[in-house]
C-alpha positions in Angstrom: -47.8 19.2 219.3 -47.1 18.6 215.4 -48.8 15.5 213.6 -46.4 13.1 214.1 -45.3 13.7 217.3 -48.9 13.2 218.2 -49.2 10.2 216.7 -46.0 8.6 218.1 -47.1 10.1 221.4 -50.4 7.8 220.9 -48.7 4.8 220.0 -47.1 5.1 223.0 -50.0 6.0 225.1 -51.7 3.0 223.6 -48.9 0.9 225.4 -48.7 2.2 228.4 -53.1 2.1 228.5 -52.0 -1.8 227.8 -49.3 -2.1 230.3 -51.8 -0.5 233.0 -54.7 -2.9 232.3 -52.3 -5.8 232.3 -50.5 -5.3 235.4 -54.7 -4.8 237.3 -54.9 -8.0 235.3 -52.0 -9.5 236.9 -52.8 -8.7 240.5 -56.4 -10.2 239.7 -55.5 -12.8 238.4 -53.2 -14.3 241.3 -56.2 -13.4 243.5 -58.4 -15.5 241.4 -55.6 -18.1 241.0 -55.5 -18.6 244.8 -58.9 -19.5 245.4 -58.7 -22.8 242.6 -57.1 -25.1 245.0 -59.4 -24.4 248.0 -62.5 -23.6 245.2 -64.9 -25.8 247.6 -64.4 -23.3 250.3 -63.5 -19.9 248.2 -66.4 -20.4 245.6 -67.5 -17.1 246.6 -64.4 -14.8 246.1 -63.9 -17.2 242.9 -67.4 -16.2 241.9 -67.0 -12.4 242.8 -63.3 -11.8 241.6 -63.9 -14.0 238.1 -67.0 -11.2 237.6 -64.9 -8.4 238.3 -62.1 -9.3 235.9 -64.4 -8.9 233.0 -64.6 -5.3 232.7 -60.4 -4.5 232.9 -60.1 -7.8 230.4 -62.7 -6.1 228.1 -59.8 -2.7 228.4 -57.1 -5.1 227.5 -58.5 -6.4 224.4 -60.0 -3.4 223.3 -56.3 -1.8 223.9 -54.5 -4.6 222.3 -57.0 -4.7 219.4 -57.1 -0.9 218.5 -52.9 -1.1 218.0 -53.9 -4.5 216.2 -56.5 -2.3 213.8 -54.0 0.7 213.3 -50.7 -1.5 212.6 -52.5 -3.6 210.2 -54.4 -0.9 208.6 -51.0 0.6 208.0 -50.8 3.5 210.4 -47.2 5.0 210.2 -46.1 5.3 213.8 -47.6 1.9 214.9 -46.2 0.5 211.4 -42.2 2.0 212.6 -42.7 0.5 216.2 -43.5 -2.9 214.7 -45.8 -6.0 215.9 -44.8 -8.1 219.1 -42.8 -11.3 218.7 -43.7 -13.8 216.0 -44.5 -16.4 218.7 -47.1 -14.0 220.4 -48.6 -12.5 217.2 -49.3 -16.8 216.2 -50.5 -16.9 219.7 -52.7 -13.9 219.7 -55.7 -15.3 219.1 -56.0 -18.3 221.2 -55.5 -16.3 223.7 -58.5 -14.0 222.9 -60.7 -17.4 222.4 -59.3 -18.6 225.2 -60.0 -15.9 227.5 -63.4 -15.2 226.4 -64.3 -18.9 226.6 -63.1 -19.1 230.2 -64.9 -16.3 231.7 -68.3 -16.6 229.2 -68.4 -20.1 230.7 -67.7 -19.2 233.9 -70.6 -16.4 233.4 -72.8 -19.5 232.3 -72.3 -21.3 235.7 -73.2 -18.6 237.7 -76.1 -18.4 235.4 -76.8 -21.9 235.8 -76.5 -22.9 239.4 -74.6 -25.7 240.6 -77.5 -28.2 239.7 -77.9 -27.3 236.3 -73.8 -27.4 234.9 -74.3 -29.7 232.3 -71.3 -29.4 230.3 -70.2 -26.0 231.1 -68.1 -27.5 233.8 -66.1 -29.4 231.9 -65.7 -26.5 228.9 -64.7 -23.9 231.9 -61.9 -26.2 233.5 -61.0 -27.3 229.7 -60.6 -23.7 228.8 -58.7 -22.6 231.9 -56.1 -25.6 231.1 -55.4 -24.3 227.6 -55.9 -20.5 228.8 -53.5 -21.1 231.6 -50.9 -22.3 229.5 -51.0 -20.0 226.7 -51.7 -16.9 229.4 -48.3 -17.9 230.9 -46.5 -17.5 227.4 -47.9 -14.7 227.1 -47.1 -13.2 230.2 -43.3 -13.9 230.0 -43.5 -12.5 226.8 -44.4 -8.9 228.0 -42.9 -9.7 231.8 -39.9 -7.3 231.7 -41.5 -4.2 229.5 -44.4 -3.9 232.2 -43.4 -2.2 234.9 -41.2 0.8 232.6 -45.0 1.1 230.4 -47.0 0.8 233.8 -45.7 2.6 236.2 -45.1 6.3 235.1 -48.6 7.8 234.0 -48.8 7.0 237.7 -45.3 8.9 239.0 -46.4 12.7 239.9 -42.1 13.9 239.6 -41.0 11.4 236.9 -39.2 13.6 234.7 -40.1 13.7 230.4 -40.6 10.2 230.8 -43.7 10.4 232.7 -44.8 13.8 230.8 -46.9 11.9 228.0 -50.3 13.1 227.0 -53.6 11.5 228.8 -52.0 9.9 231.2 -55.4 10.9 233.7 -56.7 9.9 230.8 -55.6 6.2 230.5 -55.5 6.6 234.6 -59.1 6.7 234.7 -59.8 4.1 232.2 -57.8 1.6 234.4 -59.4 2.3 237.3 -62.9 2.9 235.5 -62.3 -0.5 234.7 -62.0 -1.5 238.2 -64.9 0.2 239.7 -67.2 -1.7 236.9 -65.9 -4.7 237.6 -66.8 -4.2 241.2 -69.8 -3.4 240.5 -70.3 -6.4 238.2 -69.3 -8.4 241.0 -71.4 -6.7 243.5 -74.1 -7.6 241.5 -73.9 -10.7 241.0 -73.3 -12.3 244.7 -77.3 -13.2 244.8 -76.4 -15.5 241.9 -73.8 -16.8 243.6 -75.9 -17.5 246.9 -76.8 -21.6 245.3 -72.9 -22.0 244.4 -72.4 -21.0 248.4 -75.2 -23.4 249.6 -74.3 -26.3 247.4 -70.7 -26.1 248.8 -71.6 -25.2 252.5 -73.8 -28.8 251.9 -77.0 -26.9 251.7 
């Protein structure tokens, strides 16, 4: 494969590493989203699922940043494809803030226990309401190019479409991603076990 090629080939490998994470990051997220209005009696799964989405956000940002890096450090092919929409460029990074501040507090909770939240409690819900609202900009932002950057490192028969380089690859960083989290989570449920008391009224 010439230079160039390679290089366009990587830009669009970088998106489709992007469009993978994001679309685990969608299917978490509803999960974790579904436990918030019964979070009394789902503190656990809360607990376990907002542990395991650290690891695939981690591959998000560090997928979104490295096209961040090479477009503004003037890299050709990343230069011709261009930056998102103005609105999510401005946007950018309050979302990054946001996101870290959400789960960083919700990693000091855990830490914490329930009889020690001080105001962590207040800076977690604070930072979910601005997170959720900026997250669902976002998200409608990149809605309809998802599934066509998603889905074909997946496809075994997808034609020239699907035949980019390192798509196992960016397959197994996704799902590397996955299996940390799970891990992450796994190993966290003993510090979860005072959150479970304290709402079971124990």
């Amino acid at each position: 494969m010439s230079a160039p090629r390679k290089t366009r080939a990587g830009v669009a490998g970088n998106a489709r590493l992007t469009a993978g994470a994001a679309a685990l990051l969608l299917l978490l997220l509803a999960a974790e989203g579904a436990t918030i209005p019964f979070i009394g009696r789902l503190i656990g799964p809360h607990i376990f699922i907002g542990m395991l989405l650290i690891p695939p956000v981690a591959l998000k940002l560090a997928s979104t940043g490295y096209r961040f890096a090479r477009y503004y450090a003037g890299a050709g092919a990343y230069r011709r494809k261009g930056p998102p929409a103005l609105l999510l460029r401005l946007m950018a990074p309050a979302v990054i803030v946001s996101t870290v501040a959400l789960l960083g507090t919700g990693v000091g909770l855990l830490l914490a226990g329930p009889g020690s939240v001080g105001p962590l409690l207040f800076l977690h819900k604070a930072s979910f309401a601005v997170w959720f609202v900026l997250m669902s900009v976002h998200v409608l932002g990149h809605i309809l190019e998802m599934p066509s950057l998603a889905t074909p490192d997946w496809r075994r028969a997808g034609g020239r479409e699907a035949q980019l380089a390192g798509a196992g690859l960016r397959i197994t960083a996704v799902a590397t991603s996955l299996i940390a989290g799970l891990a992450l989570a796994l190993a966290s449920v003993s510090l979860a076990a005072p959150w479970l008391s304290a709402s079971l009224g124990g």
